[in-house]
TIRO-2110 file (N, C-alpha, C; in Angstrom, 1 decimal):
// TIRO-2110
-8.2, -19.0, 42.6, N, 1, A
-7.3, -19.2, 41.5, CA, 1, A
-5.9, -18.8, 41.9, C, 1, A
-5.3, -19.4, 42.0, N, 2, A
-3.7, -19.3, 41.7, CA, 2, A
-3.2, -18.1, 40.6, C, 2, A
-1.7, -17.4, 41.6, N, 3, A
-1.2, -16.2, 40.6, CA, 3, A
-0.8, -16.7, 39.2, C, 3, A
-0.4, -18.1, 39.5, N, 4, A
0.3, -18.6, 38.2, CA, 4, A
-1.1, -18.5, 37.0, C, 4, A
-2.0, -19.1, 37.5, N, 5, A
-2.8, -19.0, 36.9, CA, 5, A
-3.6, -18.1, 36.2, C, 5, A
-3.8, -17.3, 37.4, N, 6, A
-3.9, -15.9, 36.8, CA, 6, A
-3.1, -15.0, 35.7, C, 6, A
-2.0, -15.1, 36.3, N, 7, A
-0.8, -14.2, 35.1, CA, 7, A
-1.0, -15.0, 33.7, C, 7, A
-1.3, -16.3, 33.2, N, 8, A
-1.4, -17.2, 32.3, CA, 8, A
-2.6, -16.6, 31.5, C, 8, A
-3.6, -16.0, 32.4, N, 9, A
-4.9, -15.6, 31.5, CA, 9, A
-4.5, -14.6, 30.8, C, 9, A
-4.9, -14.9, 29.4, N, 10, A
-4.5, -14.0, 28.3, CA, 10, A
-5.9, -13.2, 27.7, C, 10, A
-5.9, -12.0, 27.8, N, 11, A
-7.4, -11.2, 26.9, CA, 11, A
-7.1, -11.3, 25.3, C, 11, A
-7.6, -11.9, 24.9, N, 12, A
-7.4, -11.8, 23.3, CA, 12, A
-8.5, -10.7, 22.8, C, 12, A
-8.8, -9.7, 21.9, N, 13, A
-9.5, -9.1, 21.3, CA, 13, A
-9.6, -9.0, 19.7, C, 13, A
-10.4, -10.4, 19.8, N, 14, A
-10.4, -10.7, 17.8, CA, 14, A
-11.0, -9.2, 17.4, C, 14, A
-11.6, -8.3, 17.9, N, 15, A
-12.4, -6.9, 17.3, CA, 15, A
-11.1, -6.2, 16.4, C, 15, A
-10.1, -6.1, 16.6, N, 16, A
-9.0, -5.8, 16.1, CA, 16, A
-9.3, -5.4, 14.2, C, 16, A
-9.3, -4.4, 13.9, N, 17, A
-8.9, -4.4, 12.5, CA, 17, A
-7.8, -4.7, 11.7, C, 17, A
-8.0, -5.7, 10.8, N, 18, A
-6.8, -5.7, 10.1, CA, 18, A
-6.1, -4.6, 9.6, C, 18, A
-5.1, -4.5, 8.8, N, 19, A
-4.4, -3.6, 8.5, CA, 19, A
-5.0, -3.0, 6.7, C, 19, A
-5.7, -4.3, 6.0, N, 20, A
-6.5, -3.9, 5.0, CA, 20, A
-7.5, -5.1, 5.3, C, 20, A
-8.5, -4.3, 4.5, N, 21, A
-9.3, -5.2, 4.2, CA, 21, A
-9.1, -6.1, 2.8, C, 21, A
-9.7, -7.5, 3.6, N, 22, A
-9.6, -8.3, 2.1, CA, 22, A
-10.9, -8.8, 1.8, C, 22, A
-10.7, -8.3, 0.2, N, 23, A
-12.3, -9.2, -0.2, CA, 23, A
-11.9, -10.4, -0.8, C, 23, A
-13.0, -11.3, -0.6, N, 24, A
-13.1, -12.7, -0.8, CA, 24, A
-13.8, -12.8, -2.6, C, 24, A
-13.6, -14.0, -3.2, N, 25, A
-14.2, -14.0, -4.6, CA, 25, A
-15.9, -13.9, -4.5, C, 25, A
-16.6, -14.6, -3.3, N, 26, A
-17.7, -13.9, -3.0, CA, 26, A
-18.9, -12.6, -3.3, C, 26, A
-16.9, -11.8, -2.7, N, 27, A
-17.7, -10.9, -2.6, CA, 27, A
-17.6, -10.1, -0.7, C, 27, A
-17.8, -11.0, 0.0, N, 28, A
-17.6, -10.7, 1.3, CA, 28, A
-16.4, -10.4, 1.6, C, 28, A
-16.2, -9.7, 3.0, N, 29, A
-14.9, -8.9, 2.7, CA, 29, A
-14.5, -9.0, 4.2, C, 29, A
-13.2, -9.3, 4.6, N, 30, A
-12.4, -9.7, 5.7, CA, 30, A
-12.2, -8.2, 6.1, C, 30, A
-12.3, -8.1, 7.7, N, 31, A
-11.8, -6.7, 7.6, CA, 31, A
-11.1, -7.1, 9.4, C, 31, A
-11.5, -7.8, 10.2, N, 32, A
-11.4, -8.0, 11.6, CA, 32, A
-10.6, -9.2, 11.8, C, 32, A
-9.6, -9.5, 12.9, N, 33, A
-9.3, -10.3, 13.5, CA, 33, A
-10.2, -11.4, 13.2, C, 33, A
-11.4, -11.1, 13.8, N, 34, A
-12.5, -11.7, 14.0, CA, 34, A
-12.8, -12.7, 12.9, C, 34, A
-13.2, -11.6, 11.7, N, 35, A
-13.6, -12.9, 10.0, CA, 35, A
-12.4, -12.8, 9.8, C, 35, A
-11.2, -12.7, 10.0, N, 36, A
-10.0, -13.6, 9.5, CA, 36, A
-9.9, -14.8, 10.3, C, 36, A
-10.2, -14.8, 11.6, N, 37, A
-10.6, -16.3, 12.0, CA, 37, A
-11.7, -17.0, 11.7, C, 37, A
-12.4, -16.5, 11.2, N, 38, A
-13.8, -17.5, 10.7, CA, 38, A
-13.4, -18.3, 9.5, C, 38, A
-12.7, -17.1, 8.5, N, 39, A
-12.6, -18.0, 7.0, CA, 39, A
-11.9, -18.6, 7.0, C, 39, A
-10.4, -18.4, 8.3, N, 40, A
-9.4, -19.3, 7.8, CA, 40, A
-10.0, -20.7, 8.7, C, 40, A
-10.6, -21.0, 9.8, N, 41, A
-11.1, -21.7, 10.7, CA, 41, A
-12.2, -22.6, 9.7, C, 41, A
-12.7, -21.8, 8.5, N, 42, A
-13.7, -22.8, 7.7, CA, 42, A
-13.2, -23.7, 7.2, C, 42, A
-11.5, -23.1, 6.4, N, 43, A
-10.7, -24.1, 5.8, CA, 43, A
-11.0, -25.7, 6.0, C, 43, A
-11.0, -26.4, 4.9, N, 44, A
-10.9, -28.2, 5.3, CA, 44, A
-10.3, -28.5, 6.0, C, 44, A
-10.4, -29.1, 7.4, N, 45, A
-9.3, -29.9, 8.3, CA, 45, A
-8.4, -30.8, 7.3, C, 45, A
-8.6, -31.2, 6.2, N, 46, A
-7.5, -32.0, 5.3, CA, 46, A
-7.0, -31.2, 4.2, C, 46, A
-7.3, -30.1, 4.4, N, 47, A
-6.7, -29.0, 3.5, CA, 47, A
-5.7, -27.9, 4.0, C, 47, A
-5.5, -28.8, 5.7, N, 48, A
-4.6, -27.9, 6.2, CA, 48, A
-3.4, -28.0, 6.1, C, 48, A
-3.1, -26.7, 6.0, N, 49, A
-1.5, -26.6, 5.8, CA, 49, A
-0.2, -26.1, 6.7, C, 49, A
1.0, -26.0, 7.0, N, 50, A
1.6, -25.1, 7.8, CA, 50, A
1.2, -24.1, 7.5, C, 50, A
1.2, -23.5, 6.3, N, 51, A
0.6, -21.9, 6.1, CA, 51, A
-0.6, -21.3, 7.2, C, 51, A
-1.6, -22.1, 6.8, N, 52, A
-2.6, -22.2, 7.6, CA, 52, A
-2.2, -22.1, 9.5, C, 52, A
-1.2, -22.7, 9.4, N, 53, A
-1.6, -23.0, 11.1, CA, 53, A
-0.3, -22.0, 11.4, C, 53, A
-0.1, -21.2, 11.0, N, 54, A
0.9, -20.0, 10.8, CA, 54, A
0.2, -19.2, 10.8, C, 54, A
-0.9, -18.9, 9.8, N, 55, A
-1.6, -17.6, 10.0, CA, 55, A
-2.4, -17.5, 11.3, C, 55, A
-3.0, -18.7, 11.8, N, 56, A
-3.8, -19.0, 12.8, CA, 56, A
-2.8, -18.9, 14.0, C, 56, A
-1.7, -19.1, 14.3, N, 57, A
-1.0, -18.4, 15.2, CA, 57, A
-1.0, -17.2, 15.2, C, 57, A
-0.6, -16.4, 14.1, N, 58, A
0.0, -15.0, 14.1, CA, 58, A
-1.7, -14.4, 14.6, C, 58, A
-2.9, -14.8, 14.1, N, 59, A
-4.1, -14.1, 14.5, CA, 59, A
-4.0, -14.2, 16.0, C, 59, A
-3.5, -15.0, 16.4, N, 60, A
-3.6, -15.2, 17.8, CA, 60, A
-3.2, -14.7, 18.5, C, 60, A
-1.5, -14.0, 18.3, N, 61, A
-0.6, -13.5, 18.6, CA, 61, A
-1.5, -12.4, 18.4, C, 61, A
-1.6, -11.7, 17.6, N, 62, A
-2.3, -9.9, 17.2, CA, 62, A
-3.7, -10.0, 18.4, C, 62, A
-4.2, -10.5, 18.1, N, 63, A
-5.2, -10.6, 19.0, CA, 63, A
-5.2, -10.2, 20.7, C, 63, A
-4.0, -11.0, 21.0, N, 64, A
-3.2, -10.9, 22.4, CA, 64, A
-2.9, -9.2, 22.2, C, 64, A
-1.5, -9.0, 21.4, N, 65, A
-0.8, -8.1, 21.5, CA, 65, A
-1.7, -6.7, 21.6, C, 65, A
-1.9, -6.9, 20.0, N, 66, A
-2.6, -5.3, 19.5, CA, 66, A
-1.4, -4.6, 18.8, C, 66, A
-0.1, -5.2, 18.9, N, 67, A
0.9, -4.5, 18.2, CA, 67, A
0.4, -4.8, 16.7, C, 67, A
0.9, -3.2, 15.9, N, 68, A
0.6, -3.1, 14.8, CA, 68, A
1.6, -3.9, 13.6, C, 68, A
2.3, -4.2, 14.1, N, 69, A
3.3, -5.6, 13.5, CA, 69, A
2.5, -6.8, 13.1, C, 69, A
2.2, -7.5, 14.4, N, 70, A
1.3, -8.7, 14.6, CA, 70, A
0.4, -8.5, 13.6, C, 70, A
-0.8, -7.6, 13.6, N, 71, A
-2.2, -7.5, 13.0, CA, 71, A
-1.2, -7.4, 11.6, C, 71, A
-0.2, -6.7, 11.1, N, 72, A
0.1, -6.5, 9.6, CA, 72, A
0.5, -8.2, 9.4, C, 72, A
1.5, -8.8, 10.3, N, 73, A
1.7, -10.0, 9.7, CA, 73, A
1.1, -10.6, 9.9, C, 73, A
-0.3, -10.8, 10.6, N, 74, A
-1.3, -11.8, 10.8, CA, 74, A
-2.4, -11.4, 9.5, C, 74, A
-2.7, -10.2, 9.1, N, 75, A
-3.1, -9.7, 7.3, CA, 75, A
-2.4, -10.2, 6.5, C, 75, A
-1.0, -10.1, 6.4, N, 76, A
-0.4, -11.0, 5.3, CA, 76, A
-0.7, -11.9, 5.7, C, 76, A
-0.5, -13.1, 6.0, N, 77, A
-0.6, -14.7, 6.0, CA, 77, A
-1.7, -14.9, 5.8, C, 77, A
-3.0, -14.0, 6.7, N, 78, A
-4.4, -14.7, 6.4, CA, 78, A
-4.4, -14.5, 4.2, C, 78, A
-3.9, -13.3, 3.8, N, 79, A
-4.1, -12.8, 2.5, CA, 79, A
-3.5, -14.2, 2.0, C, 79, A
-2.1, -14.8, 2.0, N, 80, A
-1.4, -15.5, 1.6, CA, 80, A
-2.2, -17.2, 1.9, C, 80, A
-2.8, -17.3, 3.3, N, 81, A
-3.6, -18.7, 2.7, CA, 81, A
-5.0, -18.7, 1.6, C, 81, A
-5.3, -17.1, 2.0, N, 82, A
-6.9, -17.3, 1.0, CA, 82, A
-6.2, -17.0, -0.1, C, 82, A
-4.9, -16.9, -0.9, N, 83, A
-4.9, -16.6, -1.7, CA, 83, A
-4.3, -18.0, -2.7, C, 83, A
-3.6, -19.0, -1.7, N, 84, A
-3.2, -20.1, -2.0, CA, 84, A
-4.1, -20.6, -2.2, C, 84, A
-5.9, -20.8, -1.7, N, 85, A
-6.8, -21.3, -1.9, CA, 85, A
-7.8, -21.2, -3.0, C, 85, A
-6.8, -19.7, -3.7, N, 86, A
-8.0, -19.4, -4.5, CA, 86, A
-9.5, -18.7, -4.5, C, 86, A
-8.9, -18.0, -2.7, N, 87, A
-10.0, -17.4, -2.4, CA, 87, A
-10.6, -16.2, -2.6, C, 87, A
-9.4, -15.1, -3.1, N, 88, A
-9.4, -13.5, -3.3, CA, 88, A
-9.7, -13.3, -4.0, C, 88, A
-10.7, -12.1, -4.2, N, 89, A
-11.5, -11.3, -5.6, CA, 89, A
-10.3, -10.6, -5.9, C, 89, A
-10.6, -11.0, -7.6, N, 90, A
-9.9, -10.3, -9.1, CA, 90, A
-9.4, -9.1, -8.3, C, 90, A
-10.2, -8.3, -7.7, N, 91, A
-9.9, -6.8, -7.3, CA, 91, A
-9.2, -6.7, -6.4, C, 91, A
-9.2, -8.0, -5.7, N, 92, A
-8.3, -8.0, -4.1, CA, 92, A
-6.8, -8.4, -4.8, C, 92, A
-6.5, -8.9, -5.4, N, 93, A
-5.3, -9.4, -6.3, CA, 93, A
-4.6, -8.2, -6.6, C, 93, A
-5.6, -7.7, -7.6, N, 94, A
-5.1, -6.4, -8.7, CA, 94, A
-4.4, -4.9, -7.5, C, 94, A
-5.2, -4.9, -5.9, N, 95, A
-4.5, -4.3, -5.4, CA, 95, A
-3.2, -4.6, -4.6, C, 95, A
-3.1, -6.0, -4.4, N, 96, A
-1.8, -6.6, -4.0, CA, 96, A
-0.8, -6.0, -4.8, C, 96, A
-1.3, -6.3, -6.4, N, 97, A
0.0, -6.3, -6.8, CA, 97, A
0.4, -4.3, -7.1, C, 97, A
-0.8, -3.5, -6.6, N, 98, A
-0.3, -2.3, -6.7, CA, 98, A
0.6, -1.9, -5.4, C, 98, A
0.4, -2.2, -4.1, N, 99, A
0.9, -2.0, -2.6, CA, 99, A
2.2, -2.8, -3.6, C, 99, A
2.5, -3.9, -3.9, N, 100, A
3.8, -4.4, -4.2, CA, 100, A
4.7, -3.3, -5.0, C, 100, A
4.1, -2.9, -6.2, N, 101, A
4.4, -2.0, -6.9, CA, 101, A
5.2, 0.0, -5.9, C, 101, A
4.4, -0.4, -5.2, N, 102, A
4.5, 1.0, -4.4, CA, 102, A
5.5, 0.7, -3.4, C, 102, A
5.1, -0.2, -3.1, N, 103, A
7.1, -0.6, -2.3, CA, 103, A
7.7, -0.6, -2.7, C, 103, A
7.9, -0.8, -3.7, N, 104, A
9.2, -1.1, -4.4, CA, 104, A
10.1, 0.6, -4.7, C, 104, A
END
């Protein structure tokens, strides 16, 4: 293998914790790189959106990195497509809007 090639290989580690966990209206609850690529990866191929392929970069990027930037903005976006979809439990909402609250 070639250095070019080599330097090009990238270790990704989906094991990564998000920065919170998000529960789903399910019930199941996103906590890893990992099921944040599953649920956003289940999404409809015709229900895809730039959002979508934004969060699915940024997971990519956190995955590579491990910087705690990356994994917070790859949490937000995954939060912001399941949430566009309608996917977040009542509970998972109700704490959004207290972290909002607490920033402020």
């Amino acid at each position: 293998m070639s250095g070019l090639a080599r330097s090009s290989h990238r270790t990704l580690n989906f094991q990564r914790d998000l920065t919170r966990t998000i529960t789903l209206t399910d019930g199941s609850q996103v906590k890893t790189l990992h099921d944040a690529r599953t649920v956003l990866l289940d999404v409809p191929v015709n229900a895809r959106s730039g959002a979508l392929d934004h969060a699915i970069r940024f997971l990519l990027l956190a995955a590579e990195t491990g910087k705690r930037d990356d994994v917070a903005a790859a949490t937000e976006l995954t939060e912001r497509v399941l949430r566009d979809r309608g996917l977040l439990s009542g509970q998972h909402r109700e704490v959004e809007r207290q972290i909002a609250r607490d920033e402020r």
